[in-house]
mmCIF entry with sequence, helices, sheets and N, C-alpha, C, O atoms, coordinates in Angstrom:
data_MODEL
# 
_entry.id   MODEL 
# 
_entity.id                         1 
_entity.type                       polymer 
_entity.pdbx_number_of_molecules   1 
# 
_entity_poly.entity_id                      1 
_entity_poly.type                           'polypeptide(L)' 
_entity_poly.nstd_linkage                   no 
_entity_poly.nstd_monomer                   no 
_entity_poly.pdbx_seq_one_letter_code       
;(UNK)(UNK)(UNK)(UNK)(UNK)(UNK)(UNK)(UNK)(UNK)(UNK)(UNK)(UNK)(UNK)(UNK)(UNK)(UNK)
(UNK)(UNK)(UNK)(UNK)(UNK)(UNK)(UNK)(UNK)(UNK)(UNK)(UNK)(UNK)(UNK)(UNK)(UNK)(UNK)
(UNK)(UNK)(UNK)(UNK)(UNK)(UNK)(UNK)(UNK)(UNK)(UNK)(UNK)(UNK)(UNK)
;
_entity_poly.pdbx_seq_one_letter_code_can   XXXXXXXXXXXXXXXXXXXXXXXXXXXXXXXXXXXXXXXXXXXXX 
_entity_poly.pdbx_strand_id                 A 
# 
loop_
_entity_poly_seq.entity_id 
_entity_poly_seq.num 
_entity_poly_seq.mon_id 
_entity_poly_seq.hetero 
1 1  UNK n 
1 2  UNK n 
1 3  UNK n 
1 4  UNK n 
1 5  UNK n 
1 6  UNK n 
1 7  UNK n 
1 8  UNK n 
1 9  UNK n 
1 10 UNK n 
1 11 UNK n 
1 12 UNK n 
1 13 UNK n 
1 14 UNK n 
1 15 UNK n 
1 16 UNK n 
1 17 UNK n 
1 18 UNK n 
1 19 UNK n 
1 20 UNK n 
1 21 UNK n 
1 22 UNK n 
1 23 UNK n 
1 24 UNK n 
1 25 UNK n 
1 26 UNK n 
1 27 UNK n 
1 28 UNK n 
1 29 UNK n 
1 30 UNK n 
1 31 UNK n 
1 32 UNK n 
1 33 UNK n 
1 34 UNK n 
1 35 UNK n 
1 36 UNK n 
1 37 UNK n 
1 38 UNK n 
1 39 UNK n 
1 40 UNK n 
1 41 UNK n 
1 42 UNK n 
1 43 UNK n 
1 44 UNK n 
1 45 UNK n 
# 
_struct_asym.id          A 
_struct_asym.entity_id   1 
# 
_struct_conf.conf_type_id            HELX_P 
_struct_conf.id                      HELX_P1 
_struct_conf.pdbx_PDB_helix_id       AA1 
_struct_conf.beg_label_comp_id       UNK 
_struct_conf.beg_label_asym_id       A 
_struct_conf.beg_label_seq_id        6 
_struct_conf.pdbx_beg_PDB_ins_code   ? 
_struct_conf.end_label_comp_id       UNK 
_struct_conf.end_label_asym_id       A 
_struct_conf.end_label_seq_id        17 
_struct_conf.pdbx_end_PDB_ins_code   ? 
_struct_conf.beg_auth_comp_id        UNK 
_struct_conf.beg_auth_asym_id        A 
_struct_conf.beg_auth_seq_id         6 
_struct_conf.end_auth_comp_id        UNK 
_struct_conf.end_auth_asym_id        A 
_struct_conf.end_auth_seq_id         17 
_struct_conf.pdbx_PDB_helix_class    1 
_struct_conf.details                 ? 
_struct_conf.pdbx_PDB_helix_length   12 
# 
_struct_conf_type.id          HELX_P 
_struct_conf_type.criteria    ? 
_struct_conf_type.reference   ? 
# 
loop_
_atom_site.group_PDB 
_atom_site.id 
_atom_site.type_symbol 
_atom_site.label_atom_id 
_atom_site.label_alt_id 
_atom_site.label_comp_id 
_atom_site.label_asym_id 
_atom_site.label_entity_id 
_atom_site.label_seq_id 
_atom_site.pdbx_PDB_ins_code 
_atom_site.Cartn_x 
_atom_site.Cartn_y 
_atom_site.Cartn_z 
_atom_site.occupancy 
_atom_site.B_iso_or_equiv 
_atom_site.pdbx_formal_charge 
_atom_site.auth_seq_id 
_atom_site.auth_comp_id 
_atom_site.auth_asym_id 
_atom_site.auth_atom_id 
_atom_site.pdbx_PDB_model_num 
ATOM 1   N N  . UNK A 1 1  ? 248.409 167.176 111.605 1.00 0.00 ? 1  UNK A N  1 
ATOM 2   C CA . UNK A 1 1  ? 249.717 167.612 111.162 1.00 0.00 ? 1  UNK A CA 1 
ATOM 3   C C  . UNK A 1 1  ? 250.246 166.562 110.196 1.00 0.00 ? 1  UNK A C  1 
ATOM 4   O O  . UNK A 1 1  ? 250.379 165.368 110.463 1.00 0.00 ? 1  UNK A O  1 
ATOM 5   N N  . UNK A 1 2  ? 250.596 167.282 108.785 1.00 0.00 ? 2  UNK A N  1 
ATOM 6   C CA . UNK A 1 2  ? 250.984 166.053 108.159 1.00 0.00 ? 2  UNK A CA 1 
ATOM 7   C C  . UNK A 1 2  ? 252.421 165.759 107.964 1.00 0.00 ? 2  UNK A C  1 
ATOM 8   O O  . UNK A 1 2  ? 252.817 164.650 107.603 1.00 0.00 ? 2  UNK A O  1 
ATOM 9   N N  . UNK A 1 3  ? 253.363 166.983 108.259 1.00 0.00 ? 3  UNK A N  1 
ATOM 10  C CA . UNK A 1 3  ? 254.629 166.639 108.377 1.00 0.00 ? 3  UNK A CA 1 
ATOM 11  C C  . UNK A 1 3  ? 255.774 167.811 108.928 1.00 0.00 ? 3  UNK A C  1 
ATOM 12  O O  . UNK A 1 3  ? 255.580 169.019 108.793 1.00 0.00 ? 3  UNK A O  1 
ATOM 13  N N  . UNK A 1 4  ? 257.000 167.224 109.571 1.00 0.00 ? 4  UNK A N  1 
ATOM 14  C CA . UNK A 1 4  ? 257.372 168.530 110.142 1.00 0.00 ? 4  UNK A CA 1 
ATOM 15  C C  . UNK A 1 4  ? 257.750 167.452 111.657 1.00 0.00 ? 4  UNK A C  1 
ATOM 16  O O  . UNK A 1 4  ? 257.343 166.395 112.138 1.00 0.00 ? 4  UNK A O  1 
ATOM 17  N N  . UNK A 1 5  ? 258.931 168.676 112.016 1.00 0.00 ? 5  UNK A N  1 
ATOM 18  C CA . UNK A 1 5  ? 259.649 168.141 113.713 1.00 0.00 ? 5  UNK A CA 1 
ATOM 19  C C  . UNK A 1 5  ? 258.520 167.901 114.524 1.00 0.00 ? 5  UNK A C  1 
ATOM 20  O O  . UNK A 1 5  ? 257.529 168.630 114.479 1.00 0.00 ? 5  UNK A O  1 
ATOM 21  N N  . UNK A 1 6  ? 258.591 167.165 115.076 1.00 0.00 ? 6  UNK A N  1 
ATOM 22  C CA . UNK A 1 6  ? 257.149 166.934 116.422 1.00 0.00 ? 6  UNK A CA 1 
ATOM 23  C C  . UNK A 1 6  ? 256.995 167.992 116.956 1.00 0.00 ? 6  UNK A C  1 
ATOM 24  O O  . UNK A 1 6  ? 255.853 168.444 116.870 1.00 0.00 ? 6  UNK A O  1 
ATOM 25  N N  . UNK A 1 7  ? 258.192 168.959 117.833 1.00 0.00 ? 7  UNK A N  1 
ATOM 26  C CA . UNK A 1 7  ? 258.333 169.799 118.339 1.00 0.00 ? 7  UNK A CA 1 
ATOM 27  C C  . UNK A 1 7  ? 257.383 171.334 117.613 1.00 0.00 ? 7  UNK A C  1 
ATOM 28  O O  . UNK A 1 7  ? 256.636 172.126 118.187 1.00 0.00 ? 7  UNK A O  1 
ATOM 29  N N  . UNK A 1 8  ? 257.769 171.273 116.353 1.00 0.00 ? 8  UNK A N  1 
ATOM 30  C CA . UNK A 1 8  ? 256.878 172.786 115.440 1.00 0.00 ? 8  UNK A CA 1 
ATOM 31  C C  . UNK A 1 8  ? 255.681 172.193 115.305 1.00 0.00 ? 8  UNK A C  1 
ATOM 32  O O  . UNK A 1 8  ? 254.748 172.987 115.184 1.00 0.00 ? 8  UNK A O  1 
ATOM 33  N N  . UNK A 1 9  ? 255.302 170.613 115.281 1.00 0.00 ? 9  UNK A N  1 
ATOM 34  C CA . UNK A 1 9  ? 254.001 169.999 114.907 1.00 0.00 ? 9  UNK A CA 1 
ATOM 35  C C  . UNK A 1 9  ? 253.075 170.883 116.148 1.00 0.00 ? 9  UNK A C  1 
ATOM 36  O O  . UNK A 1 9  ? 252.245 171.764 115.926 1.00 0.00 ? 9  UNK A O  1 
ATOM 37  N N  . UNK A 1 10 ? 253.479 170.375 117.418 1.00 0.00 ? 10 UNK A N  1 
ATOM 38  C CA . UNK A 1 10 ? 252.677 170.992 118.754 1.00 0.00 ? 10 UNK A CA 1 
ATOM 39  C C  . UNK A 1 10 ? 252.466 172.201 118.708 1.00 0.00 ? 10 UNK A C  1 
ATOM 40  O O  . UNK A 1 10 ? 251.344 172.704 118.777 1.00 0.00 ? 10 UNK A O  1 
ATOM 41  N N  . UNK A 1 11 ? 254.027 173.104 118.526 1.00 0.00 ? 11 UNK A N  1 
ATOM 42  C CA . UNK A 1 11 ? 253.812 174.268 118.312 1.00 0.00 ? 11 UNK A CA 1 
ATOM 43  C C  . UNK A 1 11 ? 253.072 175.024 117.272 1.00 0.00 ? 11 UNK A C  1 
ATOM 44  O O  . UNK A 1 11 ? 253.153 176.238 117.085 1.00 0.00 ? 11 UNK A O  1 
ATOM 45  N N  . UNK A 1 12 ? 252.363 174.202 116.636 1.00 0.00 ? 12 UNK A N  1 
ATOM 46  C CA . UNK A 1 12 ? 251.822 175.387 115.156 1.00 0.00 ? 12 UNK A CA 1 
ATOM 47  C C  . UNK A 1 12 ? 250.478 174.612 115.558 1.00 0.00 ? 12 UNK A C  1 
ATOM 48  O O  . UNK A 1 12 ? 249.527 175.327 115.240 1.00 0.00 ? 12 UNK A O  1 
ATOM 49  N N  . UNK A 1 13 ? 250.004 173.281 116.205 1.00 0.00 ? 13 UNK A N  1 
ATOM 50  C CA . UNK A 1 13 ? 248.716 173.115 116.904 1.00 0.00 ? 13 UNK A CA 1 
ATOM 51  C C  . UNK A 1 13 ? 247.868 174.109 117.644 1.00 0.00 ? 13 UNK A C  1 
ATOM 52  O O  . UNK A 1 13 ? 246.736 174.588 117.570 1.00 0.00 ? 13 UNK A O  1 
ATOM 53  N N  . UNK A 1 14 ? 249.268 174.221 118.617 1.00 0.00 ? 14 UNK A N  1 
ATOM 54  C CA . UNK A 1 14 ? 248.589 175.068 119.726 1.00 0.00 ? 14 UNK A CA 1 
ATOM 55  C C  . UNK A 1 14 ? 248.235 176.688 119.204 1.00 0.00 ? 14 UNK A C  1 
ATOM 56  O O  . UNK A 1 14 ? 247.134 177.215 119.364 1.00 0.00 ? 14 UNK A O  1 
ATOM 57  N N  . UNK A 1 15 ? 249.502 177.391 118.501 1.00 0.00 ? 15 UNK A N  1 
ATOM 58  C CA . UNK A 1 15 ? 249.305 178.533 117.652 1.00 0.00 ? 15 UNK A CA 1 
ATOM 59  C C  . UNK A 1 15 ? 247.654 178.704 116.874 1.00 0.00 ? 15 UNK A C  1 
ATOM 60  O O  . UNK A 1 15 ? 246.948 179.712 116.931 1.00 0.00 ? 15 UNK A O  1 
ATOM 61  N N  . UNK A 1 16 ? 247.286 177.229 116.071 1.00 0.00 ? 16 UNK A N  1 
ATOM 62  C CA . UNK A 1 16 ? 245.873 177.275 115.604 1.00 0.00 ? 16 UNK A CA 1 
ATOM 63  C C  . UNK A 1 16 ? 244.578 177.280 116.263 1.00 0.00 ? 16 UNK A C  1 
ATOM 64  O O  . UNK A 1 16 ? 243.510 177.885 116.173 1.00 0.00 ? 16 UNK A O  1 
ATOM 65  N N  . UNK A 1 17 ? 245.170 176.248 117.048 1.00 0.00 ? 17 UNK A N  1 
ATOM 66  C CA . UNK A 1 17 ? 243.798 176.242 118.334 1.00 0.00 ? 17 UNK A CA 1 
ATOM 67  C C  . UNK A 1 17 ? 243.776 178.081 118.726 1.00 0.00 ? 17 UNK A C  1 
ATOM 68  O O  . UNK A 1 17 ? 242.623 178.461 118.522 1.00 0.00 ? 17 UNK A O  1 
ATOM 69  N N  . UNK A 1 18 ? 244.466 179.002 119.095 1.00 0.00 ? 18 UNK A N  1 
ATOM 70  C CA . UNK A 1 18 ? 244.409 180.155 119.772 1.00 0.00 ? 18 UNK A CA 1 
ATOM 71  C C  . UNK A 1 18 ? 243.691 181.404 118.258 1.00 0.00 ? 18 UNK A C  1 
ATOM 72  O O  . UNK A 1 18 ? 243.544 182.587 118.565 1.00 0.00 ? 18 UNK A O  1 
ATOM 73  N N  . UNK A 1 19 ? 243.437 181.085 117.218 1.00 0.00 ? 19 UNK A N  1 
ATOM 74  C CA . UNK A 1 19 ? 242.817 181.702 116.565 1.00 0.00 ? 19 UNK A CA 1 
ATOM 75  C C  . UNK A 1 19 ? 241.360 181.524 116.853 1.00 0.00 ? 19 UNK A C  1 
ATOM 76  O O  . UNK A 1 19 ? 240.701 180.673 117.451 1.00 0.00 ? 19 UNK A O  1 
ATOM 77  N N  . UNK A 1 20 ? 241.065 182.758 116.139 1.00 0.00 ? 20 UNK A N  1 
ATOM 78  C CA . UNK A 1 20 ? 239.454 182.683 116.403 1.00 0.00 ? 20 UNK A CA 1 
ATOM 79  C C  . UNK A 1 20 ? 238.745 182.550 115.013 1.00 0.00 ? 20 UNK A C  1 
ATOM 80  O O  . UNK A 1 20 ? 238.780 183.294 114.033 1.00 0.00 ? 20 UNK A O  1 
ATOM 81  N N  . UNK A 1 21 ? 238.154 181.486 115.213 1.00 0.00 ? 21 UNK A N  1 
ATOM 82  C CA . UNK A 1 21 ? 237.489 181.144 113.657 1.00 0.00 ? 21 UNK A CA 1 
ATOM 83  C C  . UNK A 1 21 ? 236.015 182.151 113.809 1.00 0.00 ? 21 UNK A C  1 
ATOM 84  O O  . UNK A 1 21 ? 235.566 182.684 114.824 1.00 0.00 ? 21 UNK A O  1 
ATOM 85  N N  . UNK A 1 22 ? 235.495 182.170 112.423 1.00 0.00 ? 22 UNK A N  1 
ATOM 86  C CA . UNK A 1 22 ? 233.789 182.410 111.659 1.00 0.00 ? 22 UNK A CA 1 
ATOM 87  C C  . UNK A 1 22 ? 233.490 181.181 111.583 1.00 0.00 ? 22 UNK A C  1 
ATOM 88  O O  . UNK A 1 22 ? 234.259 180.223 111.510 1.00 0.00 ? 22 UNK A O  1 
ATOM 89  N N  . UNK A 1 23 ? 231.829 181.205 111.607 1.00 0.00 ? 23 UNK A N  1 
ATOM 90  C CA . UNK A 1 23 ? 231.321 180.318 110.724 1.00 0.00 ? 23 UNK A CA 1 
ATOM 91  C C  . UNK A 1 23 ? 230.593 180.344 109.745 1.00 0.00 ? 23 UNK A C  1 
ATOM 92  O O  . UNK A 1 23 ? 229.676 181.097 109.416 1.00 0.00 ? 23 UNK A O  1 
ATOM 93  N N  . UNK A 1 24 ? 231.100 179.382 109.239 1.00 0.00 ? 24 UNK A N  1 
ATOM 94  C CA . UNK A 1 24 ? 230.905 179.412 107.474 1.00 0.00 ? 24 UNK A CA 1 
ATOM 95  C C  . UNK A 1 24 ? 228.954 178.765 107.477 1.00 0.00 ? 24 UNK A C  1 
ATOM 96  O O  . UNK A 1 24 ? 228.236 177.986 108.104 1.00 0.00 ? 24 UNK A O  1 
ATOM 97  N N  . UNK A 1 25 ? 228.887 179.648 106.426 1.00 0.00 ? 25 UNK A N  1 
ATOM 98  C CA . UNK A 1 25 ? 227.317 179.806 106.229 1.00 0.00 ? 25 UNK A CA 1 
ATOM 99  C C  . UNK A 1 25 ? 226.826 179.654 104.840 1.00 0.00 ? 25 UNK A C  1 
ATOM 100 O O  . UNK A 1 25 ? 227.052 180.656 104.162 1.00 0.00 ? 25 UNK A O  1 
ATOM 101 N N  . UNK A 1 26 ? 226.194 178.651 104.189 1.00 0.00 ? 26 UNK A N  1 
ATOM 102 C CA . UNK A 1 26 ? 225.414 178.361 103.072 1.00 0.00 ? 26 UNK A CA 1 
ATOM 103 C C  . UNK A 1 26 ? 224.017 178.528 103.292 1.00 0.00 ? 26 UNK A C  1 
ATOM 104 O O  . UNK A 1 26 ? 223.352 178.004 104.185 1.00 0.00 ? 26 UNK A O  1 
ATOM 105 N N  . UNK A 1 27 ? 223.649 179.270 102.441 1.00 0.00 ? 27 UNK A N  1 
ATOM 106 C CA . UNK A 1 27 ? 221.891 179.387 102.324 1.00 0.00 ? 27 UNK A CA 1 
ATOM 107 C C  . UNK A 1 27 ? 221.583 179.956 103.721 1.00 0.00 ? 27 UNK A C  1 
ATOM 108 O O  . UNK A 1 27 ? 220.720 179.357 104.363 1.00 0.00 ? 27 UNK A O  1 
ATOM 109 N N  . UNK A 1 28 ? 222.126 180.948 104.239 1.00 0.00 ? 28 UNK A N  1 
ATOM 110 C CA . UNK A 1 28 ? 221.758 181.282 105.632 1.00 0.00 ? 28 UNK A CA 1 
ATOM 111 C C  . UNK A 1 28 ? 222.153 180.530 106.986 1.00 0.00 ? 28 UNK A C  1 
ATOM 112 O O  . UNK A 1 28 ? 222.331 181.095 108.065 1.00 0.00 ? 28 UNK A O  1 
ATOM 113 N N  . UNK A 1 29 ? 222.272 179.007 106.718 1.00 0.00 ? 29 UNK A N  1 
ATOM 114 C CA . UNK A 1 29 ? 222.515 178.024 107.568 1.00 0.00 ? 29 UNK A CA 1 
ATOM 115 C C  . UNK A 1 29 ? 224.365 178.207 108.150 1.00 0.00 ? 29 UNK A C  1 
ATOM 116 O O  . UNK A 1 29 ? 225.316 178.633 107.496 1.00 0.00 ? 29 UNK A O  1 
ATOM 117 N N  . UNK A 1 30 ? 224.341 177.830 109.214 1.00 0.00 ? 30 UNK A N  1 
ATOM 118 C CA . UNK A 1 30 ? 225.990 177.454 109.435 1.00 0.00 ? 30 UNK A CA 1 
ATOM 119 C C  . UNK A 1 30 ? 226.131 176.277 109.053 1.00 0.00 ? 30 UNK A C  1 
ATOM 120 O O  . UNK A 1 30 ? 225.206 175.465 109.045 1.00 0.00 ? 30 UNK A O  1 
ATOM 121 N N  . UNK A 1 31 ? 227.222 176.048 108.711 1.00 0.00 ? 31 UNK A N  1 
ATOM 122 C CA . UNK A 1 31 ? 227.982 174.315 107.937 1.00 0.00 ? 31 UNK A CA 1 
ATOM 123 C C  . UNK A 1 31 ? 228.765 174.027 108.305 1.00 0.00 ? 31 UNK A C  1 
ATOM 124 O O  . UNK A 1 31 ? 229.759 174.751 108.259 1.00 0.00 ? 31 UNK A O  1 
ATOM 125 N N  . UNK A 1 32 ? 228.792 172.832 108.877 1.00 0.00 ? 32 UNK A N  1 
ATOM 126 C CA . UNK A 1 32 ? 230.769 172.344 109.353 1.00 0.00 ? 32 UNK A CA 1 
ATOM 127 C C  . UNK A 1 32 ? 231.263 172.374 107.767 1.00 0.00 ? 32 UNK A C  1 
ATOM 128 O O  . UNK A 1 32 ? 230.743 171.809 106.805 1.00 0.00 ? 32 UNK A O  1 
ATOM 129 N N  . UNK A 1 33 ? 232.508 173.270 107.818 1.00 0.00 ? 33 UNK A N  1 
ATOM 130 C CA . UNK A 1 33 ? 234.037 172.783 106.474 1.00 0.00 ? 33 UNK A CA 1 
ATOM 131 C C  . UNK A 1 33 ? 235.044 172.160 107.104 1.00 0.00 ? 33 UNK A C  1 
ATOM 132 O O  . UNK A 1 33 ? 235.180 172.152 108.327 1.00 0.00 ? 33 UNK A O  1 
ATOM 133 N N  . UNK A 1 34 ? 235.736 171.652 106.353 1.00 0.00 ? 34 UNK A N  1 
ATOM 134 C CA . UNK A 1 34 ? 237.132 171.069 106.630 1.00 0.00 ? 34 UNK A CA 1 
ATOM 135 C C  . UNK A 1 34 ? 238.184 172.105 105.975 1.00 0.00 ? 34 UNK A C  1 
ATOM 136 O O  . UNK A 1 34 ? 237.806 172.611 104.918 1.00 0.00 ? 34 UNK A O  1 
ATOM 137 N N  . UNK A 1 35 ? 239.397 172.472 106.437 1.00 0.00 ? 35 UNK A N  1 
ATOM 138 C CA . UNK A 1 35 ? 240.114 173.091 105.547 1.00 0.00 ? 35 UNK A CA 1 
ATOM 139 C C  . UNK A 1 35 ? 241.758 172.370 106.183 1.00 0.00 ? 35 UNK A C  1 
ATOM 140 O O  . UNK A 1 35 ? 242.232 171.915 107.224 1.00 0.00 ? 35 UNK A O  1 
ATOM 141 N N  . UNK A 1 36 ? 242.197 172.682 104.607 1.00 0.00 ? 36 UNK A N  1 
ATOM 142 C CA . UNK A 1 36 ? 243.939 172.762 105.342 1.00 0.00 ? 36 UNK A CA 1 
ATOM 143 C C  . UNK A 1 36 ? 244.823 174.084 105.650 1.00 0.00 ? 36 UNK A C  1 
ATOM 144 O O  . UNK A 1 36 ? 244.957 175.096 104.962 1.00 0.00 ? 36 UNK A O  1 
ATOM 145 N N  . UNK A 1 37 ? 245.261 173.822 106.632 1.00 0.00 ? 37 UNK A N  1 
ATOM 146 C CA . UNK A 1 37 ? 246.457 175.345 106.766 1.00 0.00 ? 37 UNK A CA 1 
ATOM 147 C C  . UNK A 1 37 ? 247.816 175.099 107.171 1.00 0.00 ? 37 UNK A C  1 
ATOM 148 O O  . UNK A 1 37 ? 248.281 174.598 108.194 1.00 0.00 ? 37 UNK A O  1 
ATOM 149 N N  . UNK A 1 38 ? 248.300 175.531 106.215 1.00 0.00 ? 38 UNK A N  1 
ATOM 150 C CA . UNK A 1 38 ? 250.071 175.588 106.528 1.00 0.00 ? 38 UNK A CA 1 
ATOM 151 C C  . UNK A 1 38 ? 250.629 176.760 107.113 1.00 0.00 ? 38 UNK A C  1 
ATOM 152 O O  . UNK A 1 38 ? 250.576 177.900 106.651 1.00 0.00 ? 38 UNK A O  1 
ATOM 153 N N  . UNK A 1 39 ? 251.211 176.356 108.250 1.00 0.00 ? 39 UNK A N  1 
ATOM 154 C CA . UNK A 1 39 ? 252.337 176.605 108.999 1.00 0.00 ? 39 UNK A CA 1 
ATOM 155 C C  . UNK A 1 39 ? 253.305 176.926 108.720 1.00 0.00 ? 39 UNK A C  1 
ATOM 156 O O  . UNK A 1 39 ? 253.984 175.900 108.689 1.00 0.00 ? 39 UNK A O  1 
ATOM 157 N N  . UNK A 1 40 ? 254.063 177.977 108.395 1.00 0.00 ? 40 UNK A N  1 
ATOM 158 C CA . UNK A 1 40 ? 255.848 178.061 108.299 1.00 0.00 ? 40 UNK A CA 1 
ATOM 159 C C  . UNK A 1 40 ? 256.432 178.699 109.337 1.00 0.00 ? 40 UNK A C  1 
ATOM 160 O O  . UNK A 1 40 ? 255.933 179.789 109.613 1.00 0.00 ? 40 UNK A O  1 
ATOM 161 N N  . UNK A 1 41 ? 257.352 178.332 109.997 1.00 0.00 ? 41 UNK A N  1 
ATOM 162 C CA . UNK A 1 41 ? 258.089 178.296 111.236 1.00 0.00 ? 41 UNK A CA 1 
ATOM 163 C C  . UNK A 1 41 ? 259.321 179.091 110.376 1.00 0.00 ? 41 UNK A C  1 
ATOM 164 O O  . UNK A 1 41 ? 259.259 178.596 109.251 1.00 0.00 ? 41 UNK A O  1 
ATOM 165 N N  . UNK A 1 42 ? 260.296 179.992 110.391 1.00 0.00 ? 42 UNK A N  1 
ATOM 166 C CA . UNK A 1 42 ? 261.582 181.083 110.268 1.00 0.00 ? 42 UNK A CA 1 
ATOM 167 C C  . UNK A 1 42 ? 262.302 181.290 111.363 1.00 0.00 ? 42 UNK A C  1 
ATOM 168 O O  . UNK A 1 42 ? 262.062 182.184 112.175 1.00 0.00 ? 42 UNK A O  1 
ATOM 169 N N  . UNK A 1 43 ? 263.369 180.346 111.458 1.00 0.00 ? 43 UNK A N  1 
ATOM 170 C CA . UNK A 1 43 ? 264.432 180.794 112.013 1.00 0.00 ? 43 UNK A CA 1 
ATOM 171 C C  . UNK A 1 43 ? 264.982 182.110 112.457 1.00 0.00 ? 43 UNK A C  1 
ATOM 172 O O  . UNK A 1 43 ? 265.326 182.659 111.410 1.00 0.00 ? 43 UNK A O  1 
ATOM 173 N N  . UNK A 1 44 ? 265.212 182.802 113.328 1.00 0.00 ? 44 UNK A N  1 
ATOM 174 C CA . UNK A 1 44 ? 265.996 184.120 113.344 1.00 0.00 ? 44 UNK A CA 1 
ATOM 175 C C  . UNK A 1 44 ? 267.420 183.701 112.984 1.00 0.00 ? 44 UNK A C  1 
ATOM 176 O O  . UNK A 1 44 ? 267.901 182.614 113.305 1.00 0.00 ? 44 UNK A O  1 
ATOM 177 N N  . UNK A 1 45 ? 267.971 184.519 112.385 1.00 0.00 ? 45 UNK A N  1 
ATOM 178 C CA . UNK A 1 45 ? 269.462 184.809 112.082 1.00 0.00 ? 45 UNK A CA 1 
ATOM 179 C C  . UNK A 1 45 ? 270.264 184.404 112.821 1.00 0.00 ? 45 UNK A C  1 
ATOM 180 O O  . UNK A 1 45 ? 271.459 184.616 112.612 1.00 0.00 ? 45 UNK A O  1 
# 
C-alpha cells in the first residue's frame, strides 16, 4: 500500500487478497508478474 488512511489501506488489502487471480503465461510456461492496482474507496452521501 503506498498511500491512503491505514484503516482503507487494510481494507482494500483484504478486498484484494479475496479476488481470484489467472496465471499469466509466456511461451506456454506460467510466470510470476508484479502489477500495481488502485483502490478507490466512495463515500455514500
Amino acid at each position: 500500500v503506498l498511500s491512503g488512511q491505514a484503516s482503507l489501506a487494510h481494507a482494500a488489502v483484504d478486498a484484494v487478497r479475496q479476488w481470484k487471480y489467472k496465471p499469466y503465461f509466456l511461451n506456454g510456461e506460467p510466470v510470476e508478474i508484479q502489477t500495481q492496482i488502485a483502490v478507490n474507496f466512495k463515500l455514500p452521501n
